[in-house]
VOGU-3710 file (C-alpha; in Angstrom, 3 decimals, decimal comma):
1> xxxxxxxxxx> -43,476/-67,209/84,777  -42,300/-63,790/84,734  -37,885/-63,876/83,864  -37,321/-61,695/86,678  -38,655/-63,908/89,363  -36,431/-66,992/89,673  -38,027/-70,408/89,857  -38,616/-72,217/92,129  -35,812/-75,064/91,202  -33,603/-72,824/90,850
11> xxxxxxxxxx> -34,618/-71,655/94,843  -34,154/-75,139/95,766  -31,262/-75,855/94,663  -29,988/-72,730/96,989  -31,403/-73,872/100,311  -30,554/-77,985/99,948  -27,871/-77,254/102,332  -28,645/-75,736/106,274  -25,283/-75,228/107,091  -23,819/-71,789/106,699
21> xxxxxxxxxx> -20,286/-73,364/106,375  -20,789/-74,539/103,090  -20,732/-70,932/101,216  -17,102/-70,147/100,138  -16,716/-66,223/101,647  -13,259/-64,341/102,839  -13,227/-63,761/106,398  -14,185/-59,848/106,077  -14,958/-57,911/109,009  -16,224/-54,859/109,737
31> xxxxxxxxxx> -11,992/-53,378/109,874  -12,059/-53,302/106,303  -15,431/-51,262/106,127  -17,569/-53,939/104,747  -19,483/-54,257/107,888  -21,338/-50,950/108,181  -23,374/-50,123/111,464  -26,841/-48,483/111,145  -29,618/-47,051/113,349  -33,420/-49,211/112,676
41> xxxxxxxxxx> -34,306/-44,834/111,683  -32,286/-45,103/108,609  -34,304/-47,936/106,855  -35,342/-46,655/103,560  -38,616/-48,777/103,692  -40,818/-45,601/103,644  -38,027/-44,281/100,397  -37,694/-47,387/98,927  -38,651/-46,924/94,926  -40,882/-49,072/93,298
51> xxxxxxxxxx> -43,144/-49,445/90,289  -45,556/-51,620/89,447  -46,911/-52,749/86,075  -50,840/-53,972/86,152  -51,487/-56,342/83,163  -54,106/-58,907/82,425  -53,267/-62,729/83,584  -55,164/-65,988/83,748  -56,419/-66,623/87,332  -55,829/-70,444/87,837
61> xxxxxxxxxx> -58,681/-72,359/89,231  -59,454/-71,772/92,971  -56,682/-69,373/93,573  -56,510/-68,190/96,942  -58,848/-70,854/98,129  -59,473/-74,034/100,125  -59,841/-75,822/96,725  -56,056/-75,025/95,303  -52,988/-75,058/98,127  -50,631/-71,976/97,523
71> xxxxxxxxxx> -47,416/-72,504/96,252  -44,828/-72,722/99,132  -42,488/-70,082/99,425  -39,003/-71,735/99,775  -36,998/-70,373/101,669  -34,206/-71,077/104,585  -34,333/-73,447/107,186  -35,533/-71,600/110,248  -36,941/-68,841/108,516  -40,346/-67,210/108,396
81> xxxxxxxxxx> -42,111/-64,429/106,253  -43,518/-62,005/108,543  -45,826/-58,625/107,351  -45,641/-55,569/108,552  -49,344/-53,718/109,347  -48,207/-51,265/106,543  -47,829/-53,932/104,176  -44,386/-54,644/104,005  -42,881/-57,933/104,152  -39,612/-59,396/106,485
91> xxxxxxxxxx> -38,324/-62,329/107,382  -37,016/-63,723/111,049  -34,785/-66,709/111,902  -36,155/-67,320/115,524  -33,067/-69,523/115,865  -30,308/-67,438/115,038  -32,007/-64,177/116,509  -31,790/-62,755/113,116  -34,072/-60,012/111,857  -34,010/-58,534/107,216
101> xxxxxxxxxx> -36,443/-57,270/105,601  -34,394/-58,331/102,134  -36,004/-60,636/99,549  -34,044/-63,617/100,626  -36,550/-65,611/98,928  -34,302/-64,803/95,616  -31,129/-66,722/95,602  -28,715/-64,052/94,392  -30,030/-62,201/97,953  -29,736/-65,084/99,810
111> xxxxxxxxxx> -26,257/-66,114/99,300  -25,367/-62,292/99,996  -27,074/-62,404/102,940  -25,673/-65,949/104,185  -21,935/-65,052/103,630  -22,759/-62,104/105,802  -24,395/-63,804/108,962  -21,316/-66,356/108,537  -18,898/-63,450/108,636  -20,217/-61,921/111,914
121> xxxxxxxxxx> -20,751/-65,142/113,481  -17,226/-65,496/112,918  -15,945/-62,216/113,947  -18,220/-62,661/117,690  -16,573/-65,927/118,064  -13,087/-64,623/117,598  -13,405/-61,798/119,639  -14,984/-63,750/122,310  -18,203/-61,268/122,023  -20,982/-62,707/125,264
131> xxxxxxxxxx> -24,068/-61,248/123,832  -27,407/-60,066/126,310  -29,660/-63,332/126,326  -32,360/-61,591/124,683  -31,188/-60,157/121,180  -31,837/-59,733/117,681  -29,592/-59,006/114,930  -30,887/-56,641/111,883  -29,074/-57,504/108,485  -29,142/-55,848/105,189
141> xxxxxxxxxx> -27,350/-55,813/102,314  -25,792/-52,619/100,843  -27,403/-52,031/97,750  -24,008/-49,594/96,790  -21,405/-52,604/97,131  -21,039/-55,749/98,574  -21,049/-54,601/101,919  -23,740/-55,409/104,755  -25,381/-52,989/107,047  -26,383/-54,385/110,759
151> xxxxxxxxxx> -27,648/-53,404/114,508  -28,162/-55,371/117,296  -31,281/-54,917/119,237  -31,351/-55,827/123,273  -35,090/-56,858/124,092  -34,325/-56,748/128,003  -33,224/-53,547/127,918  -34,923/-51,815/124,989  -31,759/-50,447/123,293  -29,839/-51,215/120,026
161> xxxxxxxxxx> -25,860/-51,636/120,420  -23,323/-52,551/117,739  -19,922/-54,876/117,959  -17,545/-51,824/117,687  -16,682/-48,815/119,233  -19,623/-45,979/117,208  -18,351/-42,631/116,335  -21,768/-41,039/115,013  -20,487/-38,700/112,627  -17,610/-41,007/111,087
171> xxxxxxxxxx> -20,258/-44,018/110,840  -22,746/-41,368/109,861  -25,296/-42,661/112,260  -28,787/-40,195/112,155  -28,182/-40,201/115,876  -28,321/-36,460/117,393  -26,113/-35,136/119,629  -25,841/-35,452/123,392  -25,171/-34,218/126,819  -24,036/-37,799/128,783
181> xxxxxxxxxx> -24,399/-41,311/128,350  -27,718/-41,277/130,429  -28,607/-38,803/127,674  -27,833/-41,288/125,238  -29,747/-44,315/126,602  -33,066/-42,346/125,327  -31,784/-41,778/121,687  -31,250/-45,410/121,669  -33,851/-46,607/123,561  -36,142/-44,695/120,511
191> xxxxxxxxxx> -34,449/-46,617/117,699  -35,051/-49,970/119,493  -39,043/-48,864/119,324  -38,510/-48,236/115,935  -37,052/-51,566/114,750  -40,296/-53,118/116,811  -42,234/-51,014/114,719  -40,643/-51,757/111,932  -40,697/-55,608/112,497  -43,768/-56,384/115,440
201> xxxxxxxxxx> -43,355/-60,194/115,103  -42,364/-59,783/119,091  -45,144/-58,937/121,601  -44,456/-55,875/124,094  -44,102/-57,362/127,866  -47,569/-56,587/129,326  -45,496/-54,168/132,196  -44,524/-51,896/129,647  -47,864/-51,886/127,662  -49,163/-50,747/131,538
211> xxxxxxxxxx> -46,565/-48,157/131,793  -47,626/-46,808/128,520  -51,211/-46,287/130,003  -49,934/-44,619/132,682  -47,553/-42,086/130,945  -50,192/-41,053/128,559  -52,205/-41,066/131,532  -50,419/-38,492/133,298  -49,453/-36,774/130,314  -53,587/-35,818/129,725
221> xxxxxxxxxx> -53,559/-34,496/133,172  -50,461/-32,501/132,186  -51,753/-31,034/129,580  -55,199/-30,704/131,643  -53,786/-28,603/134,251  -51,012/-26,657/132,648  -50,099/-24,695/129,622  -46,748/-25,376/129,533  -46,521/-29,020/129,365  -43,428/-30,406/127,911
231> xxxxxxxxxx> -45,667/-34,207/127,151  -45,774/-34,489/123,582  -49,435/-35,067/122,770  -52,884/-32,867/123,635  -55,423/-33,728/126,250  -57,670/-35,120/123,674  -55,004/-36,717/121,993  -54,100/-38,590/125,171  -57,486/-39,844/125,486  -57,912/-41,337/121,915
241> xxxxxxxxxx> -54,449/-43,144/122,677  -55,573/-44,168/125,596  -58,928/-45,715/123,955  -56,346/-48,024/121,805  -53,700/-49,038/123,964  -56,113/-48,842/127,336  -57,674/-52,282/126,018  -57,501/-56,130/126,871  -56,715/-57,720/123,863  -53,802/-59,747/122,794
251> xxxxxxxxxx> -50,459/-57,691/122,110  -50,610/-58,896/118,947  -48,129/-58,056/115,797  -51,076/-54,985/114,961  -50,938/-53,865/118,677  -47,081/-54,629/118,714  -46,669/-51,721/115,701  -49,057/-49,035/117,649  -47,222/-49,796/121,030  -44,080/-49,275/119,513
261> xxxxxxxxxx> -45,006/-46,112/117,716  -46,309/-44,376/120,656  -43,188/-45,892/122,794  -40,546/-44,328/120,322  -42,516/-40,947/120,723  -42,216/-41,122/124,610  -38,230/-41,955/124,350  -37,577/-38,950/122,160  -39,668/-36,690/124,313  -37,378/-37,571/127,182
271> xxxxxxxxxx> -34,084/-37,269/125,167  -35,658/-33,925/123,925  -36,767/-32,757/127,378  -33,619/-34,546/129,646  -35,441/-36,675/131,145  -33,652/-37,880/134,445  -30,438/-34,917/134,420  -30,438/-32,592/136,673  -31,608/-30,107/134,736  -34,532/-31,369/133,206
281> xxxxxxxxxx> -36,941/-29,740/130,921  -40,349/-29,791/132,994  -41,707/-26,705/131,550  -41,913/-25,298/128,036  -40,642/-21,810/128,634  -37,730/-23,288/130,552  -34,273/-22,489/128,280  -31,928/-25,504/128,287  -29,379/-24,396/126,270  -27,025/-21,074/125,652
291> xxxxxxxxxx> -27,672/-19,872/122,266  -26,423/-16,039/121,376  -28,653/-13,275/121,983  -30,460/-12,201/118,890  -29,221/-8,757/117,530  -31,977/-5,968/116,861  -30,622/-3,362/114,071  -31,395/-0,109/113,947  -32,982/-1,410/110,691  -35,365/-3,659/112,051
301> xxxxxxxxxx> -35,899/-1,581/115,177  -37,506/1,114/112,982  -39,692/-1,145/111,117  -40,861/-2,624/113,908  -41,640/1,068/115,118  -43,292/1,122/112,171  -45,464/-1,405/112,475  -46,878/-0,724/115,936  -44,186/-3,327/117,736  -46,433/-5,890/117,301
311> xxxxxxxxxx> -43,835/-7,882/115,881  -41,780/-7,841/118,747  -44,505/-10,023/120,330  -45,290/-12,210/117,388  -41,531/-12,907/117,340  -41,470/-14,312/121,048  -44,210/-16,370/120,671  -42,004/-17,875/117,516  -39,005/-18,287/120,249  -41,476/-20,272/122,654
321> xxxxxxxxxx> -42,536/-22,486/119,608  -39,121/-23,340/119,241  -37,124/-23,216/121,981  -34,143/-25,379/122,470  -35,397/-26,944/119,247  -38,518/-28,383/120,383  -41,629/-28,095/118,104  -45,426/-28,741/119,558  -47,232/-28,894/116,862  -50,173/-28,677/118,809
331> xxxxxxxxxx> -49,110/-25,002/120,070  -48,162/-23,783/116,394  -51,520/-25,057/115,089  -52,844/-22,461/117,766  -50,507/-20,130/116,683  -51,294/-20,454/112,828  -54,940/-20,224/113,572  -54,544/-16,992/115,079  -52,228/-15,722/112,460  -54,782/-17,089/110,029
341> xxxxxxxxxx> -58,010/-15,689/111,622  -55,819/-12,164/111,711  -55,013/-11,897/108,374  -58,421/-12,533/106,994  -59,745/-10,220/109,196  -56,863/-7,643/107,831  -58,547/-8,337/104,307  -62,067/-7,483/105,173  -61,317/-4,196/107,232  -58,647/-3,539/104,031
351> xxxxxxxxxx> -61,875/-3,872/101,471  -63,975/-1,698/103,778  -61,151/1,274/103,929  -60,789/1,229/100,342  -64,201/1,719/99,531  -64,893/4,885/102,051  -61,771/6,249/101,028  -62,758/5,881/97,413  -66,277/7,119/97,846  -65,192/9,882/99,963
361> xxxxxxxxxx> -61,883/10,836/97,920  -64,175/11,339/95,021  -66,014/14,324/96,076  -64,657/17,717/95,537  -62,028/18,383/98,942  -59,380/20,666/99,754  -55,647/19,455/98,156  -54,912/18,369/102,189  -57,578/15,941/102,551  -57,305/14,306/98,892
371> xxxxxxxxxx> -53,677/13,507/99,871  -54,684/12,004/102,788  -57,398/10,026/101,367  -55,671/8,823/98,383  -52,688/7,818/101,174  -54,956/5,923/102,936  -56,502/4,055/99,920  -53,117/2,909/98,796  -52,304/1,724/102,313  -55,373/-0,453/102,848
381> xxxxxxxxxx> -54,763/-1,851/99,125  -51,326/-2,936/100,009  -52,739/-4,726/103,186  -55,201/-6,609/101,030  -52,307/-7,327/99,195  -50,180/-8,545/101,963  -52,851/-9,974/103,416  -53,975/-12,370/100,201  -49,923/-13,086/99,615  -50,519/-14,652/103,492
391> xxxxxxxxxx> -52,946/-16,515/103,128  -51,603/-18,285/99,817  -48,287/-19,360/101,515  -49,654/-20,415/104,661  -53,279/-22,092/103,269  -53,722/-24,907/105,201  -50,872/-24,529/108,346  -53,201/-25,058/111,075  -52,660/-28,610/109,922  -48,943/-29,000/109,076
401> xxxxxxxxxx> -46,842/-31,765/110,874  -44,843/-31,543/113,631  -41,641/-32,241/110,764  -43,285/-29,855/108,201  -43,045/-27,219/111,497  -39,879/-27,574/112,516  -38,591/-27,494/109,295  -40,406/-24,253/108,693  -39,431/-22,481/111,888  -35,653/-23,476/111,198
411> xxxxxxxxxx> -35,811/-21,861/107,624  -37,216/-18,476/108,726  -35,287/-17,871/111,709  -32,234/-15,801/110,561  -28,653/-16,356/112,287  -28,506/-13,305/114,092  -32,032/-11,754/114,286  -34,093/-14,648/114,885  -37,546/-14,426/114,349  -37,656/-10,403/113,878
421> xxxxxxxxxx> -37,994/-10,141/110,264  -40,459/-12,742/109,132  -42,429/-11,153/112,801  -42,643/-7,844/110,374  -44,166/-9,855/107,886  -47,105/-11,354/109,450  -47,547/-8,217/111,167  -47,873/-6,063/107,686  -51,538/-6,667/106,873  -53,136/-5,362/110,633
431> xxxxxxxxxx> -50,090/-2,344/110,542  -50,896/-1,357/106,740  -55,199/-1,738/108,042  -53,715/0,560/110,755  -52,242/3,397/109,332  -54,757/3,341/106,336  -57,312/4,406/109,469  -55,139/6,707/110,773  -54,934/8,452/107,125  -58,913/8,000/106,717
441> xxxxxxxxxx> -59,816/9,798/110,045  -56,860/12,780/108,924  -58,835/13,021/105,216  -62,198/13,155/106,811  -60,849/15,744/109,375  -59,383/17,597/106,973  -62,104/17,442/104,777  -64,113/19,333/107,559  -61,758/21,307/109,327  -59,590/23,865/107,087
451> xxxxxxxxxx> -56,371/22,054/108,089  -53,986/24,920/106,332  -55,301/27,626/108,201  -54,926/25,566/111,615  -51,272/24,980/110,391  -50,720/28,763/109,938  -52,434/29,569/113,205  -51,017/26,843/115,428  -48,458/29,268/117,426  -50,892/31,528/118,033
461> xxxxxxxxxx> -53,017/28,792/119,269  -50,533/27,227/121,460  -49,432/30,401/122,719  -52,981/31,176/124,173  -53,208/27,717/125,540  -50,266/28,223/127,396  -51,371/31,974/128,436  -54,675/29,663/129,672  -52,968/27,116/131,534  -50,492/29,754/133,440
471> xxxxxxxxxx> -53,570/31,811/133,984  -55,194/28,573/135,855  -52,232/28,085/137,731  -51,783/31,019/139,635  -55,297/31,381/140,148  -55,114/28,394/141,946  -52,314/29,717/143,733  -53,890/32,683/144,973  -56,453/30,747/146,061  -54,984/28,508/148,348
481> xxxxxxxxxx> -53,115/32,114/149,871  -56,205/33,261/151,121  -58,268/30,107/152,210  -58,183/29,595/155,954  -55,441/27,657/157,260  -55,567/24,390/157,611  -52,907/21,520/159,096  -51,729/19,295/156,012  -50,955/15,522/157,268  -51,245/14,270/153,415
491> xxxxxxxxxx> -51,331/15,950/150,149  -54,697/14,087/149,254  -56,114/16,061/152,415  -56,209/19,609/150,793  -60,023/20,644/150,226  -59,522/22,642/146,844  -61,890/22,979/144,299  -59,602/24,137/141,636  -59,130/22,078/138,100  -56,140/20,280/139,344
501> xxxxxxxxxx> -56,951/18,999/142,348  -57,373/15,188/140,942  -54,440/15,482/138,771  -52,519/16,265/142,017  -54,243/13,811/144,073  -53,573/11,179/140,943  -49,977/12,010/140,407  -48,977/12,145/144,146  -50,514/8,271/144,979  -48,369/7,511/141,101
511> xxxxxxxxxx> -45,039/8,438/142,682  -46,048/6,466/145,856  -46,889/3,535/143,952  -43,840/3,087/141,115  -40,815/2,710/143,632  -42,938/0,112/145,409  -43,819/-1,218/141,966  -40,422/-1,781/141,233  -38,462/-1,995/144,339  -37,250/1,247/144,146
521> xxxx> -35,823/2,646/147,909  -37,295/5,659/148,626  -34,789/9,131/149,944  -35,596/9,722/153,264
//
């Protein structure tokens, strides 16, 4: 036997007495700081750190079998070892409603963990403390000091409480801020789903199994018939929920863990969308609370200019990912798909570009159109660039979590510009494809045309264009002076055959149109 396990006579020796009273411990209470409250989210059991040490032993005869009984575990009177579905083990003392997930099968733990429940059963009995009728208490030993770490959990009313007054911040609770005490109930209400999931030796009361079915239920046809659902889950996802939960079999402690996962979900989607208040999230676009307006610099104005104002666009649908702080994974996996599928595309026209503009930058041009070639050659290299830098960083986020998201949305969005800048980014590749086309049609035009000679003769041109134009007008003028006359009840009536008869006709029914457009009162 292994000197780090105690034996088992040792273990015995521990548990010969059932009464608490008999372990010498100073009446400490939670005044003196001993007695620390914590939310069931702040269980390390997923940060816990372990390692274990494969080696060779002898397998006794029948070992695990009918043919050789296991060796009893000793521990406590009243208590039982329970497993988790993950794999990790707890124990639960169905008589004293108490709930640890610390190996109290090892005696130094034990006696720890004894002195404790004696100390808060005598701190509820001084203060006269009537608890609900259906509770659990969650113990665990500090692993810092000597101190003890509890909750209580209601089961009537699926909420945790503690024995004293809770300042979040000062107890340093991982318990988010809210707008009332109704607010509060659904913070709570999730960390009582996550101590069930945590421990599922309880089965969930069939009523709230059925109103499970129905929320997820609804939610599909949310998500069905809308595009801005605030429900937390996809139309599809809905339905494969709905396959596991939507099933007659016994809550047992397997069903108890998914019920529970899927319940703490629900209870932070209404905390997140206000479920109940009176001014309830029921759409996504809807803006719940007053952040400052994000500042555009002259700066970022002019690179966005620059780049075609498409990032003005790819920065709102950034603000709709995340407004008020609420991340859908499933509408940023859409969103990284597209940005994906853009980028890529980027890369291909970039490869393209550079080869004509290689191929035709080669042969022997004027100084004008080599500039302009070798431009755009440089310009569809730096969006393959840009493009390939992308597509490194972001491999693989069409399939990030919804924690992985919000993390990553709160890192790029800047204090005061918001979304603007890393917008330019994502935008780089398509403007740099862009303007490398723009440059590629000048060079070939140029390359034809004797561009410097236009340049020198561009007054003259434009004056004769002008001479043309004024010409046309007064033509049209004189024309209408000598037709016959006729009785004008709209502009549109006039019978002219002159060139600007449907730009008339076009620009009269525009100015008719925009003040109705936009509520504009027309002069008399």
């Amino acid at each position: 036997m292994s000197n780090d396990v105690p034996s088992s006579e040792a273990s015995q020796a521990v548990f010969q007495s059932n009464s608490l009273s008999d372990l010498e411990c100073p009446p400490t209470y939670s005044t003196d700081g001993l007695l620390v409250p914590m939310a069931p989210a702040q269980n390390r059991r997923y940060a816990r750190i372990a390692f274990a040490t494969p080696a060779y032993i002898k397998i006794p005869r029948g070992l695990h079998s009918a043919l050789l009984s296991p060796e009893p575990q000793y521990l406590g009177v009243g208590w039982v070892a329970h497993f988790n579905p993950e794999g990790t083990q707890y124990y639960v003392n169905a008589t004293k409603r108490l709930v640890t997930d610390d190996p109290i099968d090892h005696p130094d733990i034990w006696a720890k963990i004894s002195a404790w429940i004696l100390r808060l059963d005598t701190l509820i009995e001084t203060d006269g403390m009537t608890l609900p009728d259906d509770y659990e208490i969650f113990l665990t030993v500090a692993t810092d000091d000597d101190g003890c770490k509890y909750y209580f959990v209601d089961h009537t009313t699926q909420t945790v409480f503690w024995i004293e007054e809770i300042d979040p911040e000062r107890h340093e609770l991982e318990l988010p801020p809210v707008c009332s005490v109704a607010h509060l109930r659904f913070a709570l209400q999730e960390q009582y789903w996550v101590h069930n999931e945590y421990f599922p030796h309880r089965q969930v009361p069939q009523r709230l199994r059925t109103e499970l079915v129905d929320i997820f239920r609804q939610g599909r046809a949310d998500q069905l018939t809308s595009e801005n659902s605030t429900f937390p889950y996809s139309a599809q996802q809905c339905k494969h929920y709905l396959q596991v939960i939507d099933v007659d079999t016994e809550c047992n402690e397997y069903m108890t863990w998914t019920l529970a996962r899927l319940w703490g979900t629900i209870s932070r989607h209404k905390f997140s969308t206000f479920f109940g208040e009176d001014y309830a999230k029921i759409s996504r676009e809807q803006k719940r609370y007053d952040r400052p307006a994000k500042q555009r610099t002259l700066a970022v104005k002019l690179c966005s200019a620059l780049l075609f104002n498409m990032p003005r666009e790819r920065s709102a649908q950034m603000d709709l990912l995340s407004l008020d702080d609420l991340t859908y994974v499933m509408h940023w996996r859409d969103f990284a798909i597209d940005l994906l599928h853009g980028w890529r595309e980027s890369s291909y026209l970039a490869v393209g570009l550079a080869l004509i503009g290689t191929v035709s930058t080669v042969q022997r041009t004027n100084p004008i159109s080599a500039a302009m070639g070798s431009i755009s050659i440089v310009l569809s290299l730096s969006g393959l660039a840009t493009s390939a830098v992308l597509l490194q960083w972001y491999a693989g986020a069409d399939k990030f979590t919804a924690g992985t998201v919000a993390n990553h949305l709160a890192r790029v969005q800047l204090p005061r510009l918001g979304y603007e800048p890393i917008a330019q980014a994502y935008c780089l590749p398509r403007a740099l494809v862009a303007w490398s086309m723009m440059f590629l049609a000048a060079h070939i035009l140029s390359a034809v045309v004797d561009i410097y000679g236009l340049i020198i003769r561009s007054p003259a041109i434009l004056l004769a264009l002008l001479v043309a134009g004024g010409l046309l007008h007064v033509n049209s003028i004189l024309r209408s002076a000598f037709d016959s006359p006729v009785v004008l009840d709209h502009p549109s009536d006039v019978r002219m055959l002159d060139a600007f008869k449907g730009v008339r006709s076009f620009l009269w029914h525009l100015k008719q149109a925009l003040p109705k457009a936009f509520h504009i009162p027309q002069s008399a």
